[in-house]
C-alpha positions in Angstrom: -20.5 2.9 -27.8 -21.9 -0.4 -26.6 -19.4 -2.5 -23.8 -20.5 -5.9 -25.8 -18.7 -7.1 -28.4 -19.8 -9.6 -31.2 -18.3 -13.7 -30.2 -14.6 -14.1 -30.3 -12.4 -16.8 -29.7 -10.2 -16.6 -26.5 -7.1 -16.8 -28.2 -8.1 -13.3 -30.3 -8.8 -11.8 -26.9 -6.0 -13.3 -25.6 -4.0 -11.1 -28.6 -6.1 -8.2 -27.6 -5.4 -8.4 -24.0 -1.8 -8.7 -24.9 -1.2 -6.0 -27.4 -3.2 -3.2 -25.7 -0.9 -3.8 -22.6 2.1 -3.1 -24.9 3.2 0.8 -25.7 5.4 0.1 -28.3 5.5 -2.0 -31.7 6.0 -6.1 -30.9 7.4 -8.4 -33.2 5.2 -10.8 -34.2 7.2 -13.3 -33.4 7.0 -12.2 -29.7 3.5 -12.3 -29.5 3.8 -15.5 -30.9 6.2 -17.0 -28.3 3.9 -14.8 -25.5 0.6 -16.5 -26.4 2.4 -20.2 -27.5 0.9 -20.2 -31.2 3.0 -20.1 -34.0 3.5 -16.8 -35.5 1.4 -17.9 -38.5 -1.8 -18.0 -36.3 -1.1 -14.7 -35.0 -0.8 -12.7 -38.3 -4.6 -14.9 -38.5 -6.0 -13.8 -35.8 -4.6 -10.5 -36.1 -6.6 -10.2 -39.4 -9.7 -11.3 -37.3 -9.4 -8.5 -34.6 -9.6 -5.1 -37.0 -12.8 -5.1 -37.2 -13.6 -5.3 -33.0 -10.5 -2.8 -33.2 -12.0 -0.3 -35.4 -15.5 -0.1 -34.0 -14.0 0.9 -30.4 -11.5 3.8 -32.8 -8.7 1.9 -32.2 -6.4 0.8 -35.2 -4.1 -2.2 -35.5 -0.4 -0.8 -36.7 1.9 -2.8 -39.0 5.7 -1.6 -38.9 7.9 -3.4 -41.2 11.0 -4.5 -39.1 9.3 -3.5 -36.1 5.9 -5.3 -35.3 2.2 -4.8 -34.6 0.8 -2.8 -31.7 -2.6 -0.9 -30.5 -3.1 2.7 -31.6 -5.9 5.3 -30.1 -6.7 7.2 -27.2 -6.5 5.8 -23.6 -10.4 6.3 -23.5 -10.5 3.9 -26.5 -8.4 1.5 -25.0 -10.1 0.9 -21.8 -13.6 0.8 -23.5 -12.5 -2.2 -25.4 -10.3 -3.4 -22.3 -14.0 -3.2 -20.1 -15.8 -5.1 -23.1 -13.7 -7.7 -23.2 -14.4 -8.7 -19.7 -18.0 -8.5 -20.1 -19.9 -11.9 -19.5 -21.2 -12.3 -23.0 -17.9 -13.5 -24.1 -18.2 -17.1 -23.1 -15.2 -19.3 -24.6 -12.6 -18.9 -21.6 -9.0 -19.6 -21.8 -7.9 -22.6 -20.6 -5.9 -20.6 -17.5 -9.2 -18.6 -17.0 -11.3 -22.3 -16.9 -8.9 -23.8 -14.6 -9.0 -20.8 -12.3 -13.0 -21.1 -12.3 -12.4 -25.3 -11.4 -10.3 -24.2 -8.7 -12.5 -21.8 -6.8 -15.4 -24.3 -7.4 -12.7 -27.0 -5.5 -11.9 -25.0 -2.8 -15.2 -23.4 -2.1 -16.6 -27.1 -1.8 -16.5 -29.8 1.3 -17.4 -32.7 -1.0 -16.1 -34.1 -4.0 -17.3 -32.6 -7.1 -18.3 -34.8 -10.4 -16.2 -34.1 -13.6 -19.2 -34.2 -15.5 -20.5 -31.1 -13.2 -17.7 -29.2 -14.1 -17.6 -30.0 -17.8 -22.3 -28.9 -17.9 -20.7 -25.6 -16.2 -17.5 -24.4 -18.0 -19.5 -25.6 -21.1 -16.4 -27.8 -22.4 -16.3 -32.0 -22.6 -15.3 -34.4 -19.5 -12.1 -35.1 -21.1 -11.2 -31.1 -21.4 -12.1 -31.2 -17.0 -9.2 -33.9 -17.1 -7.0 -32.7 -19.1 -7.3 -29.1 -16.7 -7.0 -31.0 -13.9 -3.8 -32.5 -15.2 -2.3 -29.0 -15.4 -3.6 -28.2 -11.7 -1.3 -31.1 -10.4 1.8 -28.7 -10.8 -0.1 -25.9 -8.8 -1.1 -28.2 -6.4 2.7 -28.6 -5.9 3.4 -25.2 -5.1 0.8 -25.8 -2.0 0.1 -27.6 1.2 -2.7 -28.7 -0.6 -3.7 -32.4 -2.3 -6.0 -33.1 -5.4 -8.3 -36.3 -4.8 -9.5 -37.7 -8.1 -11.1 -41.0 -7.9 -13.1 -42.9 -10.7 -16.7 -42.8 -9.7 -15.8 -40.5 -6.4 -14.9 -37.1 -8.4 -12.8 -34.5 -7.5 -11.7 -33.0 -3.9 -9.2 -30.9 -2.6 -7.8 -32.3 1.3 -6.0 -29.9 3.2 -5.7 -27.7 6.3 -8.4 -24.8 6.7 -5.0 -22.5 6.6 -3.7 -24.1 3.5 -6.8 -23.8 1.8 -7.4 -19.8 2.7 -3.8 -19.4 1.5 -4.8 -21.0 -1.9 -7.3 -18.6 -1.8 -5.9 -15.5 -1.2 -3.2 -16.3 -3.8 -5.6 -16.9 -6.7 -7.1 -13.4 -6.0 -3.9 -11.9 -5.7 -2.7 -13.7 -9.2 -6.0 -12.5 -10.6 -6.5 -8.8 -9.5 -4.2 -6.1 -9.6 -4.5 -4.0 -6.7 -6.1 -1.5 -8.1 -9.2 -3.5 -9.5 -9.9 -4.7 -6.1 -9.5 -1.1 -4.6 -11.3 0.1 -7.2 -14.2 -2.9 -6.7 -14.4 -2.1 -2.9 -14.6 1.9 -2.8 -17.2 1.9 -5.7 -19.4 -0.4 -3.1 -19.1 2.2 -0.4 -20.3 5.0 -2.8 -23.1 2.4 -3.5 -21.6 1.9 -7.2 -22.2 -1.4 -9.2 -19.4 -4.1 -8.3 -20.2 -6.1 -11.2 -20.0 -3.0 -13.5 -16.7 -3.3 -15.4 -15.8 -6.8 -13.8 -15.4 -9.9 -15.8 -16.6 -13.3 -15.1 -13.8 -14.5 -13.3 -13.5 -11.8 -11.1 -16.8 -12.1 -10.2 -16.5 -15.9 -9.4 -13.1 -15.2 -7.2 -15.0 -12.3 -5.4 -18.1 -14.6 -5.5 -15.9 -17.3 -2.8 -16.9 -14.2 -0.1 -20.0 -13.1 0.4 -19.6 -8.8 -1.5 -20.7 -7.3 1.8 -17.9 -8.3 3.5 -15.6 -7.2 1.5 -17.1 -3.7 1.7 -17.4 -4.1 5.2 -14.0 -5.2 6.5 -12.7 -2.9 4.1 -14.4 -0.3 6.0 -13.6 -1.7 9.2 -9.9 -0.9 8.4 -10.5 2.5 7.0 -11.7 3.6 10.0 -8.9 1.9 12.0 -5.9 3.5 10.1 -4.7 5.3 12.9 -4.4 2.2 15.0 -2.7 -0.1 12.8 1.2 -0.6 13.7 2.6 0.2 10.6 1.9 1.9 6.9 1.2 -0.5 4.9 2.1 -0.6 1.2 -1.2 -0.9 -0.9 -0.7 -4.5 -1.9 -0.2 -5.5 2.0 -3.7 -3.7 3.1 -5.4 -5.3 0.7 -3.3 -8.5 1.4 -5.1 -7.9 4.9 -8.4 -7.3 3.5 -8.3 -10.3 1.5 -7.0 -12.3 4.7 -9.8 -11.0 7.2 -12.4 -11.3 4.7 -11.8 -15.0 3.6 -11.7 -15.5 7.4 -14.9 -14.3 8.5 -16.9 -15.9 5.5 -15.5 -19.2 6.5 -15.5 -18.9 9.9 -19.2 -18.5 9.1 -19.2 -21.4 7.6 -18.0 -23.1 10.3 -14.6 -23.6 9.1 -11.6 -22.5 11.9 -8.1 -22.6 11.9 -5.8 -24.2 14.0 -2.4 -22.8 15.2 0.2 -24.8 17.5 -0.5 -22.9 21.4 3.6 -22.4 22.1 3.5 -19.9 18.9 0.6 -18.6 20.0 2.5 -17.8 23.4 4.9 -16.1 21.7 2.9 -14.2 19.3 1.1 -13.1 22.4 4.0 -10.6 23.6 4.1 -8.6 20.1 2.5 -4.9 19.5 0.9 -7.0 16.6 -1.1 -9.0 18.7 -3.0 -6.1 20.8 -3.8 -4.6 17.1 -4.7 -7.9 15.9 -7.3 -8.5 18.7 -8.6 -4.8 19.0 -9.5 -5.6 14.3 -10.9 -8.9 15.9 -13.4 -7.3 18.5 -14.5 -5.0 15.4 -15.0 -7.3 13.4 -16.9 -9.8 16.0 -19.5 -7.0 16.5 -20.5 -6.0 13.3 -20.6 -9.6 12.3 -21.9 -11.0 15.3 -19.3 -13.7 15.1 -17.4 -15.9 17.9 -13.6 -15.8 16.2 -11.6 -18.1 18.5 -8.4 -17.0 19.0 -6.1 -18.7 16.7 -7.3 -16.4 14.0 -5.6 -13.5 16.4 -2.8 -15.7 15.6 -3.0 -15.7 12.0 -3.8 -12.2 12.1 -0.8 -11.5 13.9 1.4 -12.8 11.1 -0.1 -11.5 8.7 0.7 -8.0 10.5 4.1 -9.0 11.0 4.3 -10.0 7.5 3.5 -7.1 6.2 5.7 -4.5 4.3 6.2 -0.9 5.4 5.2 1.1 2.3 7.6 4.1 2.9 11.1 5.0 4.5 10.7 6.0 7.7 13.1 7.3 10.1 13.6 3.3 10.4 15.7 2.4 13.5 16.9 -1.2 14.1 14.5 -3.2 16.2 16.8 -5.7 18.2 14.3 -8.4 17.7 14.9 -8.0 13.7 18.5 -7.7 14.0 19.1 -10.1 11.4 17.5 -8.4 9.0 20.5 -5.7 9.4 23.1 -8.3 9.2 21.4 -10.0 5.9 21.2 -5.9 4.3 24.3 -5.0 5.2 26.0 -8.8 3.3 23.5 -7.5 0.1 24.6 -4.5 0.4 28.3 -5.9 0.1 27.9 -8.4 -2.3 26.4 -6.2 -5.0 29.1 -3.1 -4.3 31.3 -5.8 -4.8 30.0 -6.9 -8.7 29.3 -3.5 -9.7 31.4 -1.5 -8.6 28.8 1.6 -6.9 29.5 2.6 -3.8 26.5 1.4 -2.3 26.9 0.4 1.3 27.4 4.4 1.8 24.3 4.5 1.0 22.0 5.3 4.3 18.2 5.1 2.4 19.4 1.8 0.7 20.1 0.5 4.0 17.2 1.3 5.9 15.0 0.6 3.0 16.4 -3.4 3.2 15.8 -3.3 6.7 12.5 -2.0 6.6 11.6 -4.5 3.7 13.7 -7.7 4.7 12.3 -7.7 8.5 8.6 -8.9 7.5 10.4 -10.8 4.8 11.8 -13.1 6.7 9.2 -13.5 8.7 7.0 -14.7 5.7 9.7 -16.9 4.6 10.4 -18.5 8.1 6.3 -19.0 8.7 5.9 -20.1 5.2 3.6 -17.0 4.1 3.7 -16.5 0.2 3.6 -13.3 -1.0 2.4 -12.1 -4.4 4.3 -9.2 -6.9 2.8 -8.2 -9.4 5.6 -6.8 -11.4 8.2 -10.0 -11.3 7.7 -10.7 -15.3 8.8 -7.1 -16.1 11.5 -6.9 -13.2 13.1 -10.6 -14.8 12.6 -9.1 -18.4 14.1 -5.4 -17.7 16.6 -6.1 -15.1 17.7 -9.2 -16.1 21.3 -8.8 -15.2 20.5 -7.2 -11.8 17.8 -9.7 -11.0 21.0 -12.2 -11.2 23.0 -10.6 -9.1 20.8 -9.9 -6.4 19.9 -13.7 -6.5 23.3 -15.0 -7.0 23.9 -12.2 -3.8 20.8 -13.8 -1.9 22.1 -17.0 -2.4 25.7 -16.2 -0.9 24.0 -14.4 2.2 21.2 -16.6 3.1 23.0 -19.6 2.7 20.0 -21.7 5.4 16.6 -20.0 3.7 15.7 -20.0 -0.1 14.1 -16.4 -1.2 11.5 -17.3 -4.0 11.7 -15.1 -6.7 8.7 -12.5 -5.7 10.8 -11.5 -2.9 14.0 -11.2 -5.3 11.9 -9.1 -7.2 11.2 -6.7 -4.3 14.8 -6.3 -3.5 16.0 -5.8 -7.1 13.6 -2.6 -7.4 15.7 -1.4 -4.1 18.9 -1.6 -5.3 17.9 -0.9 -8.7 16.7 2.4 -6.9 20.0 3.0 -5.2 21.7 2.7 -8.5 19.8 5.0 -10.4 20.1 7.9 -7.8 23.9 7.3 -7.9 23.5 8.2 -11.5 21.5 11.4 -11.6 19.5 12.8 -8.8 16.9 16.0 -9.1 14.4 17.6 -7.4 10.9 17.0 -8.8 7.6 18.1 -8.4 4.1 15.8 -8.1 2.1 13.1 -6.2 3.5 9.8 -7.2 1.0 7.0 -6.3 2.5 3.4 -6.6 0.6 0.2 -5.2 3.4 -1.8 -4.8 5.4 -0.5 -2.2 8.8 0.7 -1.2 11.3 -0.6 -3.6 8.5 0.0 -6.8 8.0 3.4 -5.6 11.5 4.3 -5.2 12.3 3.0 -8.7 9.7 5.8 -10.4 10.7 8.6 -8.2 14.1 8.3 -9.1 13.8 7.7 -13.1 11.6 10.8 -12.6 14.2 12.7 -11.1 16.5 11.4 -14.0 13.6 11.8 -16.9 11.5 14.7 -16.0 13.6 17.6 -14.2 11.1 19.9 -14.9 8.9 18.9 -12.0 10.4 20.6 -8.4 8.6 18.9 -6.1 7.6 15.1 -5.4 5.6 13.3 -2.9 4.8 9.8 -3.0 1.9 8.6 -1.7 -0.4 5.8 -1.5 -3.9 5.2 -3.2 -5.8 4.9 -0.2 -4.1 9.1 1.1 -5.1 10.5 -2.4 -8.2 12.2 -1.7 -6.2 13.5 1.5 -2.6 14.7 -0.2 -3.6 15.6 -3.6 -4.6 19.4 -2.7 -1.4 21.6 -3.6 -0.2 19.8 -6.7 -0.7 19.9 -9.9 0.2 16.7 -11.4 -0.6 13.0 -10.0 1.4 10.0 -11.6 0.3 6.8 -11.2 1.5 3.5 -11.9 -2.5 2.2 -11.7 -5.6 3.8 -13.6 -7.4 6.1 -10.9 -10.4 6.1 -12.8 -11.2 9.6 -11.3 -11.3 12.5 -13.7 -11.1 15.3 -11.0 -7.3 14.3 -10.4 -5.3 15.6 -13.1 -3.4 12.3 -13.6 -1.0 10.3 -16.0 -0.6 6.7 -15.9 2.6 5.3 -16.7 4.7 1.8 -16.1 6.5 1.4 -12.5 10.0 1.6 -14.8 9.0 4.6 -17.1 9.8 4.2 -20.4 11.1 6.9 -22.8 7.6 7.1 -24.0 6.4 7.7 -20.1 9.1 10.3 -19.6 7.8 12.2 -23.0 3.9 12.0 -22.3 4.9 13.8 -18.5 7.1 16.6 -19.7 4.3 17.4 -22.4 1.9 17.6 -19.6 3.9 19.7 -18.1 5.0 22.1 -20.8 0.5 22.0 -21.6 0.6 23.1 -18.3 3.0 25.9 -17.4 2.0 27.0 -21.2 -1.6 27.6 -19.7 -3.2 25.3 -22.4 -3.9 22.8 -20.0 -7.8 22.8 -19.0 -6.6 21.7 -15.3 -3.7 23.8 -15.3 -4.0 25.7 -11.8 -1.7 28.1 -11.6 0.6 29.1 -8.1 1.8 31.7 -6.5 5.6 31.8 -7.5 6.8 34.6 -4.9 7.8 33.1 -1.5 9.3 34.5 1.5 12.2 34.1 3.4 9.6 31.7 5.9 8.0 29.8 3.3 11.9 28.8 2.0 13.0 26.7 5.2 11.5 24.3 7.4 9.8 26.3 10.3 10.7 24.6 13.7 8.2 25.9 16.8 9.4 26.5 20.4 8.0 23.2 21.6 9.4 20.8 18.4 12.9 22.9 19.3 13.1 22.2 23.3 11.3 18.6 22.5 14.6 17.9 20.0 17.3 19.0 22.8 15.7 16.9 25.0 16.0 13.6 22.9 19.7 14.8 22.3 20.1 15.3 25.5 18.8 11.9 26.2 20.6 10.2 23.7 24.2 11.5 25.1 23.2 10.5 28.7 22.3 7.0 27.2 26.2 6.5 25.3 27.9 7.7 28.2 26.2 5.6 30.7 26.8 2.6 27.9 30.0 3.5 27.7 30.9 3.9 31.2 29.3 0.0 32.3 30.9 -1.4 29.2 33.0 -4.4 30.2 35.0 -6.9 28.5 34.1 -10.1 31.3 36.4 -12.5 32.4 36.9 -15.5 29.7 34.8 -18.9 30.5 35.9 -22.4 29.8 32.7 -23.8 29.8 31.0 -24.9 26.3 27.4 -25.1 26.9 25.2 -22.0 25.9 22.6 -21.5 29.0 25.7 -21.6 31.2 27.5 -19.1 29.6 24.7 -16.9 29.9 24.3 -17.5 33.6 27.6 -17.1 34.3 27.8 -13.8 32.3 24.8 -12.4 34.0 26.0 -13.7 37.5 28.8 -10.6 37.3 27.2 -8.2 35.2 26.5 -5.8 38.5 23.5 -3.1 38.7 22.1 -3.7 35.6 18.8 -5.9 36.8 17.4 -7.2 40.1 17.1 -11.0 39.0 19.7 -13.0 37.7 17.8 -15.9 36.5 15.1 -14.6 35.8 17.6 -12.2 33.0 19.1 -15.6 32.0 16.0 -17.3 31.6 15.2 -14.1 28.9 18.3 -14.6 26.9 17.6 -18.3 26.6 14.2 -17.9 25.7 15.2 -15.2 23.3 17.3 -17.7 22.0 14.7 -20.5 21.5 12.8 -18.6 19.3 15.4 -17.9 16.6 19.3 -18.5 15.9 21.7 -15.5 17.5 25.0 -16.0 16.1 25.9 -13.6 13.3 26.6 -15.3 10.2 30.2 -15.6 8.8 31.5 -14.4 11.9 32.8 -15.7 15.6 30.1 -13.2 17.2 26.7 -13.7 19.0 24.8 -11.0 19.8 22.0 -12.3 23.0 20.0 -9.4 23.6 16.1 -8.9 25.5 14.0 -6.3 27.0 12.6 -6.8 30.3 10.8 -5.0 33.4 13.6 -6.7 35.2 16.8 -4.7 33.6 17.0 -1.1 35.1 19.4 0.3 32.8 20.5 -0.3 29.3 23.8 -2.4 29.3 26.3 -3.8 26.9 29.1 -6.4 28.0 31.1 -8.6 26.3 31.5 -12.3 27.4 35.1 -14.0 25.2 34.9 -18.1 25.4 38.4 -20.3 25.9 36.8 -22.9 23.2 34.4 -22.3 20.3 31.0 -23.1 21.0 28.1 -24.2 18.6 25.5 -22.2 18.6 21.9 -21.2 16.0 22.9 -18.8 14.0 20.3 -16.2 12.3 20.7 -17.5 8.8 19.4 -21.4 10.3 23.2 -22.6 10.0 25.3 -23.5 12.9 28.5 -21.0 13.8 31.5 -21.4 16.3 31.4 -18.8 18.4 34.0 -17.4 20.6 32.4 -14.4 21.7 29.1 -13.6 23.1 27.3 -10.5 22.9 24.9 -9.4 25.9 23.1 -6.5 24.7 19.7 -5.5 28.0 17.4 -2.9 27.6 14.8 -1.7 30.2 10.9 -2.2 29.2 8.8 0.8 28.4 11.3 3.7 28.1 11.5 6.2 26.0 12.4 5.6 21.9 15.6 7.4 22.3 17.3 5.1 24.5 16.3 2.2 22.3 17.6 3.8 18.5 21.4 4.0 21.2 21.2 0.1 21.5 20.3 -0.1 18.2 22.9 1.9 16.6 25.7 -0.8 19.2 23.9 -3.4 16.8 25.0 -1.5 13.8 28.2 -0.8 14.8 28.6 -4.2 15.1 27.8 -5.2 11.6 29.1 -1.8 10.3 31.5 -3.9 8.3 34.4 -6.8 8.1 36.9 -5.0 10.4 34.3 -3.7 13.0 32.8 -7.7 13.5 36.9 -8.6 14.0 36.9 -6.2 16.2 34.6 -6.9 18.7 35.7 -10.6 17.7 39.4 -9.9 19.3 37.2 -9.0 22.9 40.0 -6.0 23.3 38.3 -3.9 25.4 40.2 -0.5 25.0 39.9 -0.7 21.7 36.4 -1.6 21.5 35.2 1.7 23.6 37.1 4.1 21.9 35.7 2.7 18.4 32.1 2.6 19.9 33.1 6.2 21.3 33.4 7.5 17.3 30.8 6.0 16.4 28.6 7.7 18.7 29.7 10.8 18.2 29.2 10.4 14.2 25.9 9.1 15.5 25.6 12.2 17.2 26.7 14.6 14.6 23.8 13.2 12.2 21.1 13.9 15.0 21.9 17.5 14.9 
């Protein structure tokens, strides 16, 4: 069957695009309101479109009381889906035109002719103007300005950063992640790239030379190992996007610029080492002179990034805020529903994990893209207000745009589904999106489909690694690889999603499945339990081991100082560290730590009379926790950007470079401290007896779940 299809308008393959995305029958009227045309033009066009439909063996079905949707095989569909992003349909839509004005703007140094525009796009002057009209309220969204001039043309003025931003979020509205893997693995197996690619993909991907997307791409393949985190598969190819914009304009002679006192403190970060080591790559293979404010940007673009999977996620002190902001979420939404979710120890760590390089983004102005917000809004409306309304309360000095709303409704939609019904199930689930998404399946899975017994959830770029051993891949993208035995269903699974996985699985333990490979069922007592070796058991009693010599020590130094009357910050913290005995050979130089610590971002815990001053230097010998009460409240930066009165400062020292055990036992002081309402009173009241033998319990509950 031929990819080409005879000339349509874009408004019927506007329709097209729309209806083959939907599963289920659509009143017309919400195609109508979807597409803004009356519903009279769409039972038009919808004669218009049978014919295209039939010749791919699709056909258009009309339900009485229910609507108009797609029917045929999967194979169908994406034929006709392909087709219609072949170049020989010319008329674009008037979102896909402005898109193509827009790279053509930012791509150019001078001011570009409206006329130019109008020869190329194929429409008249006054459509150009009438585009460009519409662009002013995207410009408005950027650090970017739109120059139009009578006679001059049309420019866009910005910062070299602003305008790679710009870029990277038009790919990102643009692509799904899974076109763009797709587009960059087929390279590396020497495939097309402009195979199944339509015109404005081609022209965003056009803005870098196709080389280097293969090639950076590659770069970071090969460095997975070294990179400081797992990344969800929308933040590596957030990171692909971001080094490859950089190097084609950096060979263009375009560089960034980034103030040198951030750069200073960017310098101290894990990030930064990765960053330069990608940098060194990437200079190499492109013989390239990158000048070291793009290790800057790289840096924050690590930082930014989102872990893709629950770890065995301990606290970082630097992110402690991002525990205090969980834990007030957490709170807020028990609170208006009534689910007892700040029990709830995955929830926890999965805010913490998501919310650290959240903040971050937010705080360094870093926009970030999700590409399921319309369907999060549309089917958890009512939880998507809560979570904002609790966003709202809790970050009462920073506004969360809606993408990152989004992110944090899939986790606690997550958490609420488990507390409904929780299985054990059985596949590889590969969602793009990262950790809340991917939660949000593998639970409804649970719920839906109990007749799977095991489930891993994996990301696109380990599938050829983790897919041996199972027999059933679900996907929330299309794979586009028949030697996977895969279904591909929406990140919420629907009813209809649920049904086509447990008829997989019936074709498959009924033998009629042609990919069916059948397992062993017998297993011994070995293959049952987890089987720990002689070396993973010894290495095990040695962190506990470590851990209790850490709390006692804690415990033992812990000290409620002697109250101060004076009201300015650096001299609290000198005084404090002038008696805290043994813990570090330099006074000042452990002062001049906090303070600095404290330059960079606000301490004080909001909502409370706490702040917690904590660093990590070569200068501290010992961990150490004290407590230093004030006579008067004192102003000081609170985490949240607001300013709190304080009576009670926190003075939490670690040792550099020791071992991870003794920092998760600082860590887990920070949690106890925002553990809840009565523990920040507590260590509030500066009552020193009762302080220790509450941070006594809580280490040995600590404890008790280490074993």
């Amino acid at each position: 069957m031929p990819l080409s299809i005879q000339y349509m308008t874009a408004r019927e393959r506007e329709l097209i695009h729309y209806l083959l995305r939907c599963e289920e029958e659509t009143p017309v009227s919400t195609v109508a309101k979807e597409l803004n045309v009356s519903s009279r033009t769409i039972h038009r066009d919808l004669k218009a479109i049978e014919k295209t439909l039939s010749t791919y063996n699709l056909e258009l079905i009309k339900a009485t009381g229910k609507g108009v949707k797609i029917q045929g095989s999967p194979e169908s569909r994406q034929e006709l889906e392909l087709a219609l992003l072949q170049p020989s349909v010319v008329e674009y839509t008037g979102e896909e035109r402005r898109t193509l004005i827009l790279c053509s703007l930012l791509e150019s140094a001078e001011p570009i002719k409206l006329n130019s525009l109008a020869i190329d796009l194929k429409v008249t002057v006054a459509t150009i103007s009438y585009d460009l009209d519409k662009l002013e309220e995207w410009f408005s969204t950027t650090n970017l300005e739109l120059v139009r001039r009578r006679g001059y043309g049309v420019k866009i003025d910005g910062t070299e950063s602003a305008k790679r931003s710009a870029m990277s979020h038009l790919i990102a509205e643009n692509f799904m992640e899974s076109d763009l893997f797709r587009v960059m693995r087929e390279s590396i197996k020497n495939k097309s790239l402009s195979s199944d690619t339509n015109t404005i993909s081609e022209r965003l991907l056009g803005m870098v030379e196709k080389d280097k997307w293969v090639t950076v791409e590659k770069i970071l393949a090969d460095m997975s190992d070294e990179l400081p985190y797992t990344f969800a598969d929308s933040a590596y190819i957030g990171l692909v996007v971001h080094l490859t914009l950089a190097m084609e304009r950096i060979s263009q002679g375009e560089n960034i610029e980034i103030n040198e006192a951030y750069l200073d403190s960017l310098r101290d970060t894990k990030e930064f080492d990765v960053a330069q080591l990608i940098i060194e790559k990437l200079e190499k293979v492109f013989q390239l002179t990158v000048p070291e404010a793009e290790i800057g940007y790289i840096t924050m673009h690590l930082r930014g990034a989102k872990l893709r999977e629950d770890q065995d996620h301990r606290l970082d002190l630097d992110h402690f805020s991002s525990a205090v902001y969980a834990r007030a979420l957490m709170k807020y939404i028990q609170d208006e529903t009534g689910e007892p979710l700040q029990e709830d120890d995955s929830l926890y760590q999965g805010l913490v994990a998501h919310l650290e390089p959240a903040l971050y983004r937010i705080h360094e102005n870093m926009t970030i893209h999700n590409p399921l917000l319309k369907e999060i809004k549309r089917d958890y409306f009512d939880l998507f207000q809560i979570v904002k309304n609790a966003a709202d309360k809790s970050f009462q000095e920073i506004e969360l745009p809606d993408s990152e709303i989004g992110f944090l409704v899939l986790h606690f939609g997550s958490a609420l589904e488990k507390i409904q019904n929780v299985h054990k199930v059985n596949a590889l689930v590969v969602c793009s999106s990262g950790i809340g998404s991917s939660k949000m399946l593998v639970t409804r899975l649970r719920k839906e489909v109990p007749e799977i017994d095991e489930l891993k959830n994996i990301s696109m770029m380990e599938l050829e690694q983790e897919h041996e051993g199972y027999d059933l891949i679900i996907s929330t993208l299309e794979l586009n690889n028949k030697e996977y035995p895969n279904i591909v269903v929406n990140p919420f699974l629907t009813e209809k999603d649920a049904g086509r996985v447990r008829q997989y699985i019936k074709q498959m333990t009924e033998g009629r499945h042609p990919r069916t490979r059948q397992k062993d069922n017998t297993q011994t007592v070995e293959d049952t339990k987890e089987y720990h070796s002689y070396e993973k058991m010894v290495q095990e009693i040695e962190s506990f081991q470590l851990y209790s010599k850490t709390i006692v020590q804690l415990l033992e130094t812990f000290r409620v100082l002697s109250r101060t009357g004076s009201t300015e910050v650096y001299s609290i913290l000198k005084e404090a560290c002038t008696v805290i005995e043994g813990s570090y050979s330099s006074k000042d130089e452990i002062t001049d730590k906090l303070w600095a610590r404290y330059e960079i971002g606000g301490v004080a815990i909001p909502d409370s009379r706490l702040a917690l001053f904590h660093t990590r230097s070569n200068v501290v010998h010992e961990p150490c926790f004290q407590i230093k009460p004030l006579s008067t409240a004192v102003p000081v930066h609170a985490m949240d950007g607001s300013i709190t009165n304080v009576n009670c400062f926190l003075i939490l020292l670690a040792p550099e470079n020791e071992p991870v055990e003794i920092y998760e036992v600082l860590s887990a002081i920070s949690e106890q401290v925002i553990a809840s309402e009565e523990a920040l009173t507590l260590f509030a009241s500066a009552d020193e007896t009762r302080i220790k033998e509450q941070m006594s319990q809580s280490f040995r509950d600590w404890l008790s779940k280490k074993l």
